[in-house]
C-alpha positions as CSV (number, residue, x, y, z in Angstrom):
1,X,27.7,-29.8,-0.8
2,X,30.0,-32.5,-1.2
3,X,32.4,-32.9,-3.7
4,X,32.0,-35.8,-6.3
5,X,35.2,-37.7,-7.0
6,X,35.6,-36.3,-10.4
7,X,36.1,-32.8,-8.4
8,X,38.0,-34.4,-5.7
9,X,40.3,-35.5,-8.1
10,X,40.6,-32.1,-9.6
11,X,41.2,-30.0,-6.1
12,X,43.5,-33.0,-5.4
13,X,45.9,-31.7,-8.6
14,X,45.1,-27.7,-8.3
15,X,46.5,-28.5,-4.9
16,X,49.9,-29.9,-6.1
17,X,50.2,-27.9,-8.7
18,X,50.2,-25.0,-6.4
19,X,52.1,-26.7,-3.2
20,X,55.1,-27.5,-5.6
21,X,54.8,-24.0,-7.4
22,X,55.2,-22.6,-4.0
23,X,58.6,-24.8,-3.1
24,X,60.3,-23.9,-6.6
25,X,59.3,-20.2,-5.7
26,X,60.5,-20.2,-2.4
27,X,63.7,-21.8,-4.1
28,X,64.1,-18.9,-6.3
29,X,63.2,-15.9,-4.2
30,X,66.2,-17.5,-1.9
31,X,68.7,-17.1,-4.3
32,X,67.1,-14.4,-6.4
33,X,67.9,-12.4,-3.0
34,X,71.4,-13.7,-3.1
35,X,72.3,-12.8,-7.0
36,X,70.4,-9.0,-6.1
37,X,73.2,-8.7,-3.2
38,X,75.6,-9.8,-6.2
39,X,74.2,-7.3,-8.5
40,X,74.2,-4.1,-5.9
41,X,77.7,-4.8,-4.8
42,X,78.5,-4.9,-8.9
43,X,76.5,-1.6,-9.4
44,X,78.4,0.0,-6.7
45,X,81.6,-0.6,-7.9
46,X,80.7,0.3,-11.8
47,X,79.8,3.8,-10.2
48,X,83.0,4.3,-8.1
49,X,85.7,3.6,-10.6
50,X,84.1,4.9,-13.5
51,X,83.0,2.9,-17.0
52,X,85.9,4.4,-18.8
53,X,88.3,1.2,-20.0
54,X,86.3,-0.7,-22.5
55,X,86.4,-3.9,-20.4
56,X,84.4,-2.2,-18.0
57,X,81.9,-0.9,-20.4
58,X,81.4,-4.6,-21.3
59,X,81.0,-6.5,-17.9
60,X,78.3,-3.3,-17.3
61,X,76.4,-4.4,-20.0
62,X,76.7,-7.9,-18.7
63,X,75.7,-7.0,-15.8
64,X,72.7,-5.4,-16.7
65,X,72.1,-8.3,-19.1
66,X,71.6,-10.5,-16.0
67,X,69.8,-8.2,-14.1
68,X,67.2,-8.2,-16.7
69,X,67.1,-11.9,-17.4
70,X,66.9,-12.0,-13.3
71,X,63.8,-10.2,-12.8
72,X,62.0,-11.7,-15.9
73,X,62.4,-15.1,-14.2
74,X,61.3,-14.0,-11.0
75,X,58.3,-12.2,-12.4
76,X,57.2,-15.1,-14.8
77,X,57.7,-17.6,-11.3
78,X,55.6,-14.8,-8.9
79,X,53.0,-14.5,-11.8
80,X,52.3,-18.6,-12.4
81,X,52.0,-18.9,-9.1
82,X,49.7,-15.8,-8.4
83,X,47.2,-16.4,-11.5
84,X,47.3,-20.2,-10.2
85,X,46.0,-19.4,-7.3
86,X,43.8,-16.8,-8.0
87,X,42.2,-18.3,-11.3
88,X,41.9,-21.8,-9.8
89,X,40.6,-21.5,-6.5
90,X,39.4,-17.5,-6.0
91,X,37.1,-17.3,-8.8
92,X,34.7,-20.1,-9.1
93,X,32.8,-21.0,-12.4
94,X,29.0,-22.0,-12.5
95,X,30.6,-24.9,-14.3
96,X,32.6,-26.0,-11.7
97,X,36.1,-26.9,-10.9
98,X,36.8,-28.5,-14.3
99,X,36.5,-24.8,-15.9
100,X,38.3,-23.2,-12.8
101,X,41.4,-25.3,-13.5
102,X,40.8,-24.7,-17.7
103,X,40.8,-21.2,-16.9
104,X,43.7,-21.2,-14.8
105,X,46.2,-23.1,-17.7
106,X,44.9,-20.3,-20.2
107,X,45.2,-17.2,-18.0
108,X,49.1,-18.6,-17.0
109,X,50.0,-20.0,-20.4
110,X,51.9,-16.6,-21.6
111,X,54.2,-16.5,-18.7
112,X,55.0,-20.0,-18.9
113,X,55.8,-19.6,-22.3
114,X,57.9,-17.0,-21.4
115,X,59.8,-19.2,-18.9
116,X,62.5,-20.8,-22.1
117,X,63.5,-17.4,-22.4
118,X,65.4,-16.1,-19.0
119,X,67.1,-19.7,-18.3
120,X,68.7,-19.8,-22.0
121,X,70.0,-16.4,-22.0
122,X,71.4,-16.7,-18.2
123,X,73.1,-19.6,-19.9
124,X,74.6,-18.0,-23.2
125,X,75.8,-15.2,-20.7
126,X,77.5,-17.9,-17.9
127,X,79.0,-20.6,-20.9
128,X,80.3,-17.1,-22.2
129,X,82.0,-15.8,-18.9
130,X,83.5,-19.4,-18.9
131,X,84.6,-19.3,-22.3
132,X,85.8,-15.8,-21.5
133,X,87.8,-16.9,-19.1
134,X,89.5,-20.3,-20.9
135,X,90.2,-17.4,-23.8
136,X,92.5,-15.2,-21.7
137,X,94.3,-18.1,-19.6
138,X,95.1,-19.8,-23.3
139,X,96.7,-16.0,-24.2
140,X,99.3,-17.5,-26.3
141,X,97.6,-19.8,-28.7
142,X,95.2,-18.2,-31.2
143,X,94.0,-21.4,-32.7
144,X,92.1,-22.3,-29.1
145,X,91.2,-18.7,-29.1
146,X,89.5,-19.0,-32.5
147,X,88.2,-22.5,-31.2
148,X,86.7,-20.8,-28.0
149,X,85.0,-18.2,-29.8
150,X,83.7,-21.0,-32.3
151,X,82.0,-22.6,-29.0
152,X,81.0,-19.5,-28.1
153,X,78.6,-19.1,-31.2
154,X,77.2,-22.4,-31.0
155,X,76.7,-22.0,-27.2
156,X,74.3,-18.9,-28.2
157,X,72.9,-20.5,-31.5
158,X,71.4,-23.6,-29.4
159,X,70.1,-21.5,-26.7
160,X,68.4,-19.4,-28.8
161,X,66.8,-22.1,-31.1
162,X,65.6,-23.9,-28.3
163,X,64.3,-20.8,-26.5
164,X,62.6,-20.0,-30.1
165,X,61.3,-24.2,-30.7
166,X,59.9,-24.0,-27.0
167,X,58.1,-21.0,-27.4
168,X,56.3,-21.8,-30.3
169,X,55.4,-25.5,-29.2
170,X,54.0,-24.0,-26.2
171,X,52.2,-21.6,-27.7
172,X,50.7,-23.8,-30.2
173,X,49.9,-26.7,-27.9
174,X,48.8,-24.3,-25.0
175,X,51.0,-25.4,-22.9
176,X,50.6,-29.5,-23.1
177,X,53.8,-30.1,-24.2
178,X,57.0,-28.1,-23.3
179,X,59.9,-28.3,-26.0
180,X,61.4,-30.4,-29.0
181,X,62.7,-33.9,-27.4
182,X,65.8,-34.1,-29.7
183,X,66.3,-30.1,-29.5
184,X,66.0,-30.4,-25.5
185,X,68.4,-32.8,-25.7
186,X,71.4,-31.4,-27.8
187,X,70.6,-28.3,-25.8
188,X,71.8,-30.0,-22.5
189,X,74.4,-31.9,-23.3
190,X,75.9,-29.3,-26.0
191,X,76.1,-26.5,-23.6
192,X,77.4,-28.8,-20.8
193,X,80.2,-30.2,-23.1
194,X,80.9,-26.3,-24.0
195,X,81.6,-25.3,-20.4
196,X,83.2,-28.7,-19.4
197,X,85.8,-27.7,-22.3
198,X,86.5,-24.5,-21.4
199,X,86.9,-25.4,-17.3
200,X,89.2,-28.0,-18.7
201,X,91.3,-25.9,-20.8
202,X,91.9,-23.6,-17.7
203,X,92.4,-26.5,-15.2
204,X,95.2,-27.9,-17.7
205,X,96.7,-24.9,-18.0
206,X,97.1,-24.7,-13.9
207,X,98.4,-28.6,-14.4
208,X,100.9,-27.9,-16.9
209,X,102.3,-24.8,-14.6
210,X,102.8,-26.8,-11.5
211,X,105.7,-24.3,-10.5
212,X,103.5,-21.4,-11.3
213,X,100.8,-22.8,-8.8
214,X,103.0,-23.4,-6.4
215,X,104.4,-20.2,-6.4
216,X,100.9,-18.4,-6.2
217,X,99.9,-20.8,-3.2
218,X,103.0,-19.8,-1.3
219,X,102.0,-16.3,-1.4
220,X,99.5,-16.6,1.1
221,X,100.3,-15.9,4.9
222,X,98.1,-18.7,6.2
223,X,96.4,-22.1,5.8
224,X,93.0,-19.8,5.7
225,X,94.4,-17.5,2.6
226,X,95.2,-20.2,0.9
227,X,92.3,-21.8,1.2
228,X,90.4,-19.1,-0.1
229,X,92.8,-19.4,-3.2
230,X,91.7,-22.4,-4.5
231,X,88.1,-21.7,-3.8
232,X,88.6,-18.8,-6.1
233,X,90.3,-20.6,-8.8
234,X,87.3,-23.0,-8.7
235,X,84.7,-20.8,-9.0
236,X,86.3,-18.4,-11.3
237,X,87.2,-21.7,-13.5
238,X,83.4,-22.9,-13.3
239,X,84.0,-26.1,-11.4
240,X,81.0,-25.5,-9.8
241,X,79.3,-23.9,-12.1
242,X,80.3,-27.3,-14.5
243,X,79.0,-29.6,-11.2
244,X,75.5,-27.8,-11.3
245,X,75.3,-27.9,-15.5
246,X,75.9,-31.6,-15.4
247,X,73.0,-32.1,-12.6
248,X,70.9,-30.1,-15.1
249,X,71.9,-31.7,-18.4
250,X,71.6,-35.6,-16.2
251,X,67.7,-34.7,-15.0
252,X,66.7,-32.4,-17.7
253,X,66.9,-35.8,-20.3
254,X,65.3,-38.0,-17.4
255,X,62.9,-35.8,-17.1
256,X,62.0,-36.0,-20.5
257,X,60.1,-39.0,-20.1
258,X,59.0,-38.8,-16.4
259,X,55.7,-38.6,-15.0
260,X,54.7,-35.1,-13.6
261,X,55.5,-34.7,-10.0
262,X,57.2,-38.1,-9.8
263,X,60.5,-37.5,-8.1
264,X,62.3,-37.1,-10.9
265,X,60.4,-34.8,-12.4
266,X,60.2,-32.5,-8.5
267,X,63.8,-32.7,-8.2
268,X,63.9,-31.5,-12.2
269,X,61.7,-28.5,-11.2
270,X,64.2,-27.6,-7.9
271,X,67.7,-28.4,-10.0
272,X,66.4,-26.2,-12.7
273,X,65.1,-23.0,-11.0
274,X,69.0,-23.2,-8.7
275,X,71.0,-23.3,-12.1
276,X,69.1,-21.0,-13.5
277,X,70.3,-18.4,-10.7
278,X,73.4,-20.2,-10.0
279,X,74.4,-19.5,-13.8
280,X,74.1,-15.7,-13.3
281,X,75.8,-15.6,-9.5
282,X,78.6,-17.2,-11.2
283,X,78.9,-14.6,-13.9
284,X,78.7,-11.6,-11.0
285,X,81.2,-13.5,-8.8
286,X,83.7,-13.5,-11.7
287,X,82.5,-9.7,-12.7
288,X,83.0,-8.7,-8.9
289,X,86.4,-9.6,-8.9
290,X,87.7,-8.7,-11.9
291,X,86.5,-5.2,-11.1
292,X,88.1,-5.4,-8.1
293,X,91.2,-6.2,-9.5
294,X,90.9,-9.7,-7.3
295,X,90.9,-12.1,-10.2
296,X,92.2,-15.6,-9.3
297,X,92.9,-16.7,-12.7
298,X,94.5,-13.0,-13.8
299,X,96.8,-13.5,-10.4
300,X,97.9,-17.4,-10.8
301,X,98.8,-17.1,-14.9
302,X,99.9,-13.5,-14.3
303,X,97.8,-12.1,-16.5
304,X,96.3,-8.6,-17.0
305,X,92.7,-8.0,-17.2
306,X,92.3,-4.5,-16.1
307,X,93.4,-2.2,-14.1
308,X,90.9,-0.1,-11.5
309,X,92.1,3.3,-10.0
310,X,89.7,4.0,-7.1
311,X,88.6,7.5,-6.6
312,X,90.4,8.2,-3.7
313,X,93.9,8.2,-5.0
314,X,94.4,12.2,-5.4
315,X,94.5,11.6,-1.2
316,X,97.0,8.6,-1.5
317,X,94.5,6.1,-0.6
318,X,93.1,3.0,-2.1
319,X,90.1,1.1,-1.5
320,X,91.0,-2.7,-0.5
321,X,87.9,-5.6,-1.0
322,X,88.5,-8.8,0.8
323,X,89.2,-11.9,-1.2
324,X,85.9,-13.6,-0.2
325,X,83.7,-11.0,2.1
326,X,83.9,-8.0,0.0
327,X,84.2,-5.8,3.0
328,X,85.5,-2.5,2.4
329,X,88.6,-1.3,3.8
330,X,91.5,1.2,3.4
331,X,95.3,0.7,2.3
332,X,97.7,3.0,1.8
333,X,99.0,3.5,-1.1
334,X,102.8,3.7,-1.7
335,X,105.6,3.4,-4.4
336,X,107.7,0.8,-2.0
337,X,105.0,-1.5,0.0
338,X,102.8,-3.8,-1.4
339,X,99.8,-5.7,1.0
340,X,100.0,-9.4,-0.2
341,X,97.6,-11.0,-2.9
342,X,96.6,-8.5,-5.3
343,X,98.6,-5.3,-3.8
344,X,101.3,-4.9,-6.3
345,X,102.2,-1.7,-7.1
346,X,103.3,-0.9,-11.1
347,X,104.1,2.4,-12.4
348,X,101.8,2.7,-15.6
349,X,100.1,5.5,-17.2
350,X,97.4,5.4,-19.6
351,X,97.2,1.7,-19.8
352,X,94.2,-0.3,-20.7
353,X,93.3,-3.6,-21.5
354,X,90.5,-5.6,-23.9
355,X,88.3,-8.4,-22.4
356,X,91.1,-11.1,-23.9
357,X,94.0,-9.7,-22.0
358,X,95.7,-7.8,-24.4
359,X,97.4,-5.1,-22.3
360,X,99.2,-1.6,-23.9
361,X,100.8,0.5,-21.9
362,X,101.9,4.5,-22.1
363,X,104.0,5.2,-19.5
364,X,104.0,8.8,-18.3
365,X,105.7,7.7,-14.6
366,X,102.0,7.6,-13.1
367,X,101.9,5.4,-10.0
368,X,98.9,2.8,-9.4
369,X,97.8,0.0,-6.7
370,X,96.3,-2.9,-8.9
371,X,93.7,-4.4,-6.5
């Protein structure tokens, strides 16, 4: 039987709606597979040196916070696209496609209203490893510490109100529209302005310390080290973390009053779903290598984060993580050597450290590799 335009013009939107489902998915199980590699290598590490300094304890929980927030994302994505599918096209209605594609919006409306939950937490968590970050670089002045963790707060109030606005306007409209305008908005451009101050207090810091710099760029044995240096710096900094959030913040407000699936409104969809998942790879890079003991910022403003003592020290032997492969591999440990970036040796006993960088030490003439 043929199809009457009024149903060709339905199938014709069933069909985008699922064909541009599929591309954001596709999008998301890519780097969702990237940020699980993040997460295992993380896990790893938490179970080899142990959860027993309290900065640990805290990057665990993070770490499990983004796990979480992960995994909702991906199942909310998986599910639209599923029930789409299913609803829209596998189970027809006597009344024809009109009710197939009504029944499809309700049966997917409580995952997409889910969908303002995982992106604004994955944001309060990356704005808060940035801000973390800014607050131990800036060591030595308490009033931009106080200031940071000011930002801070408002970074999570405004996620959480808008997560709280969306949900309820979705739920209330069923799904026609998607958020507050003026909340969306302040949203964006608040939490982009957050993270652009606190990548800028860190990046001043480095311009005001020239010599410093200098000194921690001639360190390296090759042009290739020191390459790998600055990329560090950069991405422990959020640079491009702050390059993604300003693409987001730009298209979100565009978007705003764009058609659906014009190209704004596509390239919205795609922008979103990568700094959604960018957000938390950025928070397990930085958790990686402060576990590691291979923080960029910790070794440029000589700072002290945390210490790790690998499990193999009883038989004088440390485990050694490459700057940018993590790829396992073995040093030996020893009071009068040292391996380059990241291998020098301190006698310290029971020493510990909180997230800001405050380091005490109790010296008991212990001997450590920081890594």
């Amino acid at each position: 039987m043929a199809l009457t335009d009024e149903e060709s013009a339905i199938l014709s939107h069933i069909g985008t709606l699922i064909y541009y489902g599929i591309v954001v998915l596709i999008v998301d199980c890519t780097l969702y597979g990237f940020y699980l590699l993040a997460e295992f290598i993380a896990l790893y590490l938490f179970i080899k040196h142990g959860l027993k300094q309290r900065i640990q304890q805290v990057l665990f929980v993070t770490s499990v916070a983004t796990l979480l927030t992960a995994s909702w994302d991906f199942v909310n994505q998986c599910a639209l696209n599923l029930i789409q599918i299913k609803v829209s096209l596998m189970e027809p209605l006597d009344a024809g496609l009109a009710a197939q594609a009504d029944a499809a919006q309700r049966a997917i409306l409580p995952w997409f209203v889910m969908m303002a939950w995982p992106i604004n937490l994955n944001i309060i968590i990356g704005n808060g490893v940035v801000l973390w970050r800014a607050w131990a670089v800036c060591h030595e002045q308490k009033s931009v510490r106080s200031a940071l963790i000011a930002m801070g707060w408002v970074n999570t109030g405004i996620c959480l109100s808008d997560a709280i606005v969306d949900t309820v306007i979705r739920t209330r409209d069923k799904g026609a529209k998607t958020g507050n305008t003026a909340l969306d908005t302040a949203q964006l451009f608040i939490c982009l302005v957050i993270n652009m101050v606190a990548t800028g207090l860190i990046l001043t810091k480095a311009w005001q310390n020239p010599v410093m710099v200098k000194e921690y760029l001639e360190k390296s044995k090759n042009r290739r080290e020191r390459f790998e240096k600055v990329i560090l710096v950069m991405t422990e900094s959020g640079v491009f973390l702050l390059l993604f959030q300003l693409l987001w913040a730009i298209f979100g407000r565009i978007n705003m009053t764009a058609a659906q699936f014009s190209p704004v409104n596509i390239a919205w969809l795609v922008i979103e779903t990568m700094f959604n998942e960018i957000t938390i790879l950025y928070a397990m890079a930085v958790i990686i290598m402060v576990i590691i003991d291979r923080s960029a910022l910790d070794k440029l403003f000589v700072l002290k984060t945390t210490i790790n003592v690998t499990t193999s020290e009883k038989n004088a032997q440390a485990t050694k993580i490459s700057t940018l492969r993590f790829a396992e591999g073995r040093q030996v440990t020893s009071a009068t050597t040292s391996t380059g970036l990241g291998s020098d040796i301190e006698a310290q006993g029971d020493s510990h450290s909180d997230i800001g960088g405050n380091f005490k030490e109790k010296s008991h003439g212990e001997i450590s590799v920081t890594q």
